[in-house]
C-alpha positions as CSV (number, residue, x, y, z in Angstrom):
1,X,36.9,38.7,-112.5
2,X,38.7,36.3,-114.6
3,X,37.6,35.7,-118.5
4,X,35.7,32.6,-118.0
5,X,33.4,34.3,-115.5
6,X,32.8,37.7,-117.9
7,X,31.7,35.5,-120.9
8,X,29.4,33.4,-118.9
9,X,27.6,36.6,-117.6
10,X,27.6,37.9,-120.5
11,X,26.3,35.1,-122.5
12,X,23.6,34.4,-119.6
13,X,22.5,37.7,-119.8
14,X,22.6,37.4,-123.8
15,X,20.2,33.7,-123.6
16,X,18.4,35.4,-121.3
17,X,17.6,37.9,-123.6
18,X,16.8,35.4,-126.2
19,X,14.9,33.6,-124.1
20,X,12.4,36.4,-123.1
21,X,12.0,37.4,-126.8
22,X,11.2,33.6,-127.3
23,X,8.5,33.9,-125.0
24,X,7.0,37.2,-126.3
25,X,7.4,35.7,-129.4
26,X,5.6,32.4,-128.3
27,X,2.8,34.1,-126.3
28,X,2.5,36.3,-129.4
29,X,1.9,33.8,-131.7
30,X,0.1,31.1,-128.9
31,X,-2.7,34.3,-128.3
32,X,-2.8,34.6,-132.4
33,X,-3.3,30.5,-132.6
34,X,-6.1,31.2,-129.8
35,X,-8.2,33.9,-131.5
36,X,-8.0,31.4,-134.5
37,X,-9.4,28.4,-132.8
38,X,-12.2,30.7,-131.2
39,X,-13.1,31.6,-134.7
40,X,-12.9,28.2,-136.0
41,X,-14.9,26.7,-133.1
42,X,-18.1,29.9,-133.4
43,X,-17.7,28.7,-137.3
44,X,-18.6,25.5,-136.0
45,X,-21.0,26.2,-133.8
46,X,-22.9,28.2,-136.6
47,X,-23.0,25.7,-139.0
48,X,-24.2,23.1,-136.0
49,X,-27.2,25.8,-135.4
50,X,-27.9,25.4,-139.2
51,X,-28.1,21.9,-139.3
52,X,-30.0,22.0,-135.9
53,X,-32.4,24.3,-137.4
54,X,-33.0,22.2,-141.0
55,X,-33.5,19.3,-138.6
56,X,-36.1,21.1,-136.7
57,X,-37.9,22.3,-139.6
58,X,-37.7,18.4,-141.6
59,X,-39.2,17.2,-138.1
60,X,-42.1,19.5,-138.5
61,X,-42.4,17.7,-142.1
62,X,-42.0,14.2,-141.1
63,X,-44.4,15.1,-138.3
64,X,-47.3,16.5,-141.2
65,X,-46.3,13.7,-143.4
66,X,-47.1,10.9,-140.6
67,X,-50.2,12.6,-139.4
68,X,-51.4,12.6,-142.8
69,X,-49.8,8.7,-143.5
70,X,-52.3,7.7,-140.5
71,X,-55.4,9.7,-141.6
72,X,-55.1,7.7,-144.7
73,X,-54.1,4.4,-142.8
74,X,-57.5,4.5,-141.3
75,X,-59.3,5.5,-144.3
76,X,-57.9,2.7,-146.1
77,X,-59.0,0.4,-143.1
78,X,-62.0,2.0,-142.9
79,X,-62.9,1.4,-146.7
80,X,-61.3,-2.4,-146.5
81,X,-63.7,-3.2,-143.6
82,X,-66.7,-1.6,-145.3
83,X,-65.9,-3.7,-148.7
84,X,-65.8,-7.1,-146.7
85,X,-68.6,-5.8,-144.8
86,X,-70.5,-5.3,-148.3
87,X,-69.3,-8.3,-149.5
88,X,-70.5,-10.1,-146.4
89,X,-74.2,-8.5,-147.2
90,X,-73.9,-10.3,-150.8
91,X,-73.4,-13.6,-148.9
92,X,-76.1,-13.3,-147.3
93,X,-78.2,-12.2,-149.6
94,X,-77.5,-14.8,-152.3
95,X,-77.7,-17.4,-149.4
96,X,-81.2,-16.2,-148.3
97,X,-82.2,-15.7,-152.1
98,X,-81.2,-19.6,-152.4
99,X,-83.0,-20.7,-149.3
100,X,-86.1,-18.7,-151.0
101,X,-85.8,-20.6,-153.9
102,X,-85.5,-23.7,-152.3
103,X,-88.2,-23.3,-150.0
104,X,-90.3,-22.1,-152.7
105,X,-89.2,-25.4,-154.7
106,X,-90.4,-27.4,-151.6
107,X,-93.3,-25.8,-150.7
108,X,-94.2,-26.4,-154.5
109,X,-93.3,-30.3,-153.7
110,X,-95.2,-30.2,-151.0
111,X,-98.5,-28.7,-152.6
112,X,-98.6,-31.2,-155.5
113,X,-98.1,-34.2,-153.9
């Protein structure tokens, strides 16, 4: 075995070497990078169940506050077309008072001449 051929065995087994502790080294720290993106991502998924949950519970609100908007819709259109109705009534009854009077006036006419 000449010189040449004993350093390149030995320095192949030597980067071999290396390169296995490289890989314990990488798998080491790629399984420590893992474990901290699992805890990042159940973080995450936490805080989306929190805002899931406020979003459930400010749709039960809305929900109240629209059935109660409505009740109030119709109780305002309920009161509007009672008022015109009312007002409608005092039409009436001004315009019948009038034709009263003026019958009244004519019948009067009528009876003196």
């Amino acid at each position: 075995m000449n010189l040449f051929s004993f350093v390149y065995k030995h320095c192949d087994i030597y980067f071999m070497q290396d390169i296995n502790q490289s890989e314990s080294m990488a798998a080491s720290r790629g399984a420590s990078e893992t474990c901290k993106l699992q805890h990042n991502v159940e973080e995450q998924l936490d805080r989306l169940m929190q805002q899931l949950a406020d979003l459930e519970q400010c749709k039960s609100v809305f929900t109240l506050f629209a059935s109660h908007f409505n009740t109030v819709t119709k109780v305002i259109i309920s009161l509007d077309n009672y008022a015109y109705q009312a007002h409608q009534r005092q039409n009436q009854s001004q315009v019948i008072t009038q034709l009263v009077s003026v019958q009244s006036e004519l019948y009067s006419r009528a009876i003196t001449n």
